[in-house]
C-alpha positions in Angstrom: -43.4 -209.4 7.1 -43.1 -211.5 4.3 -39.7 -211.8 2.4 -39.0 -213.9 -0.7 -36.2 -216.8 0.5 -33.5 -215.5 -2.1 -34.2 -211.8 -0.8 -33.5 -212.9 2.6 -30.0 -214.7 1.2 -29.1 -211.2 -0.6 -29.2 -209.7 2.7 -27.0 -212.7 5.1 -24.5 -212.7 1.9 -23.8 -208.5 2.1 -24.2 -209.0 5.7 -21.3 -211.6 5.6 -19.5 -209.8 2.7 -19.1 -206.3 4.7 -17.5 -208.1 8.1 -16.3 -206.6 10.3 -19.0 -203.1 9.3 -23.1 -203.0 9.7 -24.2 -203.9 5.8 -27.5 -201.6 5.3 -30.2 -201.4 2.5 -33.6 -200.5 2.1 -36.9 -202.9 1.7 -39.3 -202.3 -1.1 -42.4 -204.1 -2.0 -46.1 -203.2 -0.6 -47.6 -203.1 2.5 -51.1 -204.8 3.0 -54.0 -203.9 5.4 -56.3 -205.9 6.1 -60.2 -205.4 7.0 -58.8 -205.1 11.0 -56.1 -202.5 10.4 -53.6 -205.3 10.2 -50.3 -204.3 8.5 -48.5 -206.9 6.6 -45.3 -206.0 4.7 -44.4 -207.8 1.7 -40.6 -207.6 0.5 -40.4 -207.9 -3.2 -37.2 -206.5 -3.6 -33.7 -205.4 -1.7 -31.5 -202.8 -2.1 -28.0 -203.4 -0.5 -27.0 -200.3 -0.4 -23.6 -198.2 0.6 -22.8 -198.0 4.6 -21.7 -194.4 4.2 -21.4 -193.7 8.0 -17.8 -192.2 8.5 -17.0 -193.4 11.6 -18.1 -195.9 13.7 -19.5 -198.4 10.7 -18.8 -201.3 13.8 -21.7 -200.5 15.2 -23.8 -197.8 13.2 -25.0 -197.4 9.8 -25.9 -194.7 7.4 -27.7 -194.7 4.0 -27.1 -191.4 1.8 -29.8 -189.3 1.0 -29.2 -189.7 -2.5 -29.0 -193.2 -3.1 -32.4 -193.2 -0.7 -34.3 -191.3 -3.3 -32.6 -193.4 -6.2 -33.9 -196.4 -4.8 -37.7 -195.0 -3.8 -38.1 -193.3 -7.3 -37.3 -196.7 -9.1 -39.8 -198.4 -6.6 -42.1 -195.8 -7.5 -41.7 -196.5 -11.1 -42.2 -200.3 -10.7 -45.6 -199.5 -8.3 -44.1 -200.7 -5.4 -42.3 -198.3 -2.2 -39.9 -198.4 0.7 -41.1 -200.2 3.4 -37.9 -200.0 5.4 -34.6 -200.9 5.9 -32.2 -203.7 6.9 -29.0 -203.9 8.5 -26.6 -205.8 11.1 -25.5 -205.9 14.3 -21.9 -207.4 14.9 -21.8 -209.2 18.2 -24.8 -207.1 19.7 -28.3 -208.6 19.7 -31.0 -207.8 16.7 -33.0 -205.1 18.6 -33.0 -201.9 17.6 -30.2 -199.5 19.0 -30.3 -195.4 20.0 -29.4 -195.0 16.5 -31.8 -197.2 14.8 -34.5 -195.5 17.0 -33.0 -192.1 15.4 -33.1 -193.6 11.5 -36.3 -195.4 11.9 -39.6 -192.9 10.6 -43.1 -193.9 12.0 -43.9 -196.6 9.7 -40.8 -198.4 8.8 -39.8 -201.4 9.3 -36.2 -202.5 10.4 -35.0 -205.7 10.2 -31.8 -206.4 11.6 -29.6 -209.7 11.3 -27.2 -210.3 14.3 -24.2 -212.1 13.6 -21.9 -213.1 16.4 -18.2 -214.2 15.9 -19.4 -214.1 12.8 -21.7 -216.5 12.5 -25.6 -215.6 12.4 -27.5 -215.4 15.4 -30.9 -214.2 15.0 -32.8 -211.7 12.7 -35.4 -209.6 13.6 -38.1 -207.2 12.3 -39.5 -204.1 14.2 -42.1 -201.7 12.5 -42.1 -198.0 14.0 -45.1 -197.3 15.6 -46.7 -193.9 15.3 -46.3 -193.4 19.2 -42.7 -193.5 18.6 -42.1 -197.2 19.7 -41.7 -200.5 17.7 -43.6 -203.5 17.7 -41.8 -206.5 16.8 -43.3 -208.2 13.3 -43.2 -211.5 12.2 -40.6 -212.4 9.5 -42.0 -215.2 7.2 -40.0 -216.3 4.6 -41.5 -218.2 1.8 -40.2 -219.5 -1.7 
């Protein structure tokens, strides 16, 4: 995965700004394949979007349906898609939970930044695999 260096910021700042709840929002750009089969997701833009998970936002997210769609028909417009989604994990490590496993579509990429005591930990990027498991992906972040 590639993601733009101020993209990546957009995501720590929610992530900080929504203490002590998961932040969540979607990734949109393209997704490249090369001659081998090779995916490579490029992040062109975020959308932070609303946690609307009624109980439980400590350790779960939820994006509405509606402000999915919102956000993949103005990607659509602009030529690019949703290539996944981000959130955090608050004092838990930044591999997908049972309920990422449930959000997560074959194809999508999560990326997930762990913050502990509220400081960040490590982030993280699994793409769903179409056996139903993830494979980690390589985060680059470039200027």
């Amino acid at each position: 995965m590639k993601l733009f260096r101020r993209k990546f910021e957009i995501i720590q700042e929610q992530a900080f700004r929504e203490l002590p709840y998961e932040c969540c929002g979607l990734l949109v750009g393209i997704r490249n394949i090369d001659h081998r089969g090779n995916i490579e997701n490029v992040v062109y833009e975020v959308a932070p979007c609303r946690n609307c998970l009624y109980h439980g936002r400590e350790q779960g997210f939820e994006i509405s349906r509606q402000e999915y769609l919102d956000v993949e028909r103005e990607a659509r417009r602009i030529g690019f898609e949703i290539l996944g989604s981000y959130h955090s994990h608050i004092n838990s490590p930044a591999i997908p939970s049972l309920h990422d496993v449930d959000f997560a579509h074959s194809g999508h990429t999560l990326l997930i930044i762990s913050l502990m005591n509220a400081q960040p930990k490590e982030v993280t990027a699994w793409l769903r695999r179409e056996s139903g498991g993830f494979h980690q992906e390589q985060i680059r972040v470039v200027e």
